[in-house]
DRENFI-808476 format. One line per 10 residues: number of its first residue (from 0); their letters; for each residue x, y, z of C-alpha. Coordinates in Angstrom, 1 decimal. Example, Ala and Ser with C-alpha at 12.3 -4.5 7.8 and 13.67 -1.06 7.14 Angstrom:
% DRENFI-808476
0) as) 12.3 -4.5 7.8 ~ 13.7 -1.1 7.1 .
***
This chain:
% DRENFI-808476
0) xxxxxxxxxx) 9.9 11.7 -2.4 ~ 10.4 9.5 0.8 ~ 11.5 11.9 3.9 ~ 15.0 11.3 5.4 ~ 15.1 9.2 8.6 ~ 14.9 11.4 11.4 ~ 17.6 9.0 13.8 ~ 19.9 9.6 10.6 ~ 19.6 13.1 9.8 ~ 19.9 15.8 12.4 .
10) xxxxxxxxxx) 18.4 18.6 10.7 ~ 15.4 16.4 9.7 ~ 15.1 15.6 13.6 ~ 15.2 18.8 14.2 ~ 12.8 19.9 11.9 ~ 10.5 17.1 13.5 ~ 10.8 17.9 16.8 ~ 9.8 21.5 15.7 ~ 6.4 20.6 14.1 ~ 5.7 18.2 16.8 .
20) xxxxxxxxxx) 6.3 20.9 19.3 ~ 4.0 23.1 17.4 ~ 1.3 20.3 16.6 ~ 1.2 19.7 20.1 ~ 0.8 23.4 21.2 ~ -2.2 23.7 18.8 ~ -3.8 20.5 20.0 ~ -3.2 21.9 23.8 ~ -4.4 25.3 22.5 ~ -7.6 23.4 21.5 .
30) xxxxxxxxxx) -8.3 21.7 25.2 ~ -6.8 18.2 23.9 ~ -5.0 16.3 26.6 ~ -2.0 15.1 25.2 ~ 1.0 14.2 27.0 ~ 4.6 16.0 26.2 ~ 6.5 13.8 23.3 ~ 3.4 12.5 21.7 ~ 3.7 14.6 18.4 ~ 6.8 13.8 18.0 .
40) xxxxxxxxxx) 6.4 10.1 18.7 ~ 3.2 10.9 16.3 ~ 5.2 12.4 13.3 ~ 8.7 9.8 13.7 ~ 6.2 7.2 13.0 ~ 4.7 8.6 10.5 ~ 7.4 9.1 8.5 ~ 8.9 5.9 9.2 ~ 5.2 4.6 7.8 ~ 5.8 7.5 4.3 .
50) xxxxxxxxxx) 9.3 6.1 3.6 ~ 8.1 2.0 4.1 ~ 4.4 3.2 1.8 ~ 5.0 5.7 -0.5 ~ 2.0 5.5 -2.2 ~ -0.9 7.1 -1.0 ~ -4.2 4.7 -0.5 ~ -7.6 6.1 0.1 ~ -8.5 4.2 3.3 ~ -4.6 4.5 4.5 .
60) xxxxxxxxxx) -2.7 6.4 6.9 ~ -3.2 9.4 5.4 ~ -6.8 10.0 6.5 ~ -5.6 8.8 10.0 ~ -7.7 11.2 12.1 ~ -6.5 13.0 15.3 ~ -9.4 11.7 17.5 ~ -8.4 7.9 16.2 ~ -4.4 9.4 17.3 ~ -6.0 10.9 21.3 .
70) xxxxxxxxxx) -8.0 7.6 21.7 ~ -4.6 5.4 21.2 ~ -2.7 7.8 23.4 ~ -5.0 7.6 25.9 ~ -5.7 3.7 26.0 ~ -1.7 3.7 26.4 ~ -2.3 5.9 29.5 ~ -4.3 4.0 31.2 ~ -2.7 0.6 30.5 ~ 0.4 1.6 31.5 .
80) xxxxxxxxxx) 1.3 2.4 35.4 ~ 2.2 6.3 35.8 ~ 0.6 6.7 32.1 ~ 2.4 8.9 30.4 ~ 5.4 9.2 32.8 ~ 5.8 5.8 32.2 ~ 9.4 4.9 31.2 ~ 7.6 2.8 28.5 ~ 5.0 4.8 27.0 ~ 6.9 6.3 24.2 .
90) xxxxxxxxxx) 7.9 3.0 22.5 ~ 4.5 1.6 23.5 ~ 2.6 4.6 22.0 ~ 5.3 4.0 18.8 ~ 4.2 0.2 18.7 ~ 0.3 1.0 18.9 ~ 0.3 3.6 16.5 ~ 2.9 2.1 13.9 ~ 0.0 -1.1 14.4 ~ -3.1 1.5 14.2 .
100) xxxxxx) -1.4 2.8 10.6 ~ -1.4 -1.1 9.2 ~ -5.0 -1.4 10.2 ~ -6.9 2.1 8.5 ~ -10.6 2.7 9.9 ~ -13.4 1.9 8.5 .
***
């Protein structure tokens, strides 16, 4: 089953912005600096990425680890002016992660 577009389904956006609210909590909770709007940047293009690959691949996006997810947010900070209060940095942070997800870890 591919999940609903969030821009196209309210309750599904809501639902996102829910669990990204919570993943980020837990990740603060933790001591990991991440900015506000990052989960939910996170899980949009994720599911974007589950509804264009719907089959899972061992070495895809599936195993994409938080650490790989903090290092990405944070090279985005620093590039940016303002980091994270950059007007920018949540469609940069969407184009860096949805190229991270093409290209898995080794």
């Amino acid at each position: 089953m591919r999940p609903p577009d969030p821009n196209q389904d309210p309750a599904f956006a809501a639902f996102v912005r829910h669990a990204a609210e919570r993943m980020e909590a837990s990740w603060r909770a933790q001591g990991v600096p991440i900015p506000p709007g990052v989960g939910e940047q996170f899980c949009r293009v994720a599911f974007e990425y589950m509804r264009d690959h719907p089959s899972s691949q061992p070495n895809s996006f599936y195993n994409f680890s938080g650490s790989r997810l903090l290092r990405i947010v944070q090279d985005v900070q620093h590039e940016l002016p303002g980091g994270a209060t950059n007007a920018a940095f949540s469609e940069t942070l969407a184009r860096r992660l949805r190229a991270a997800i093409e290209r898995p870890e080794s």
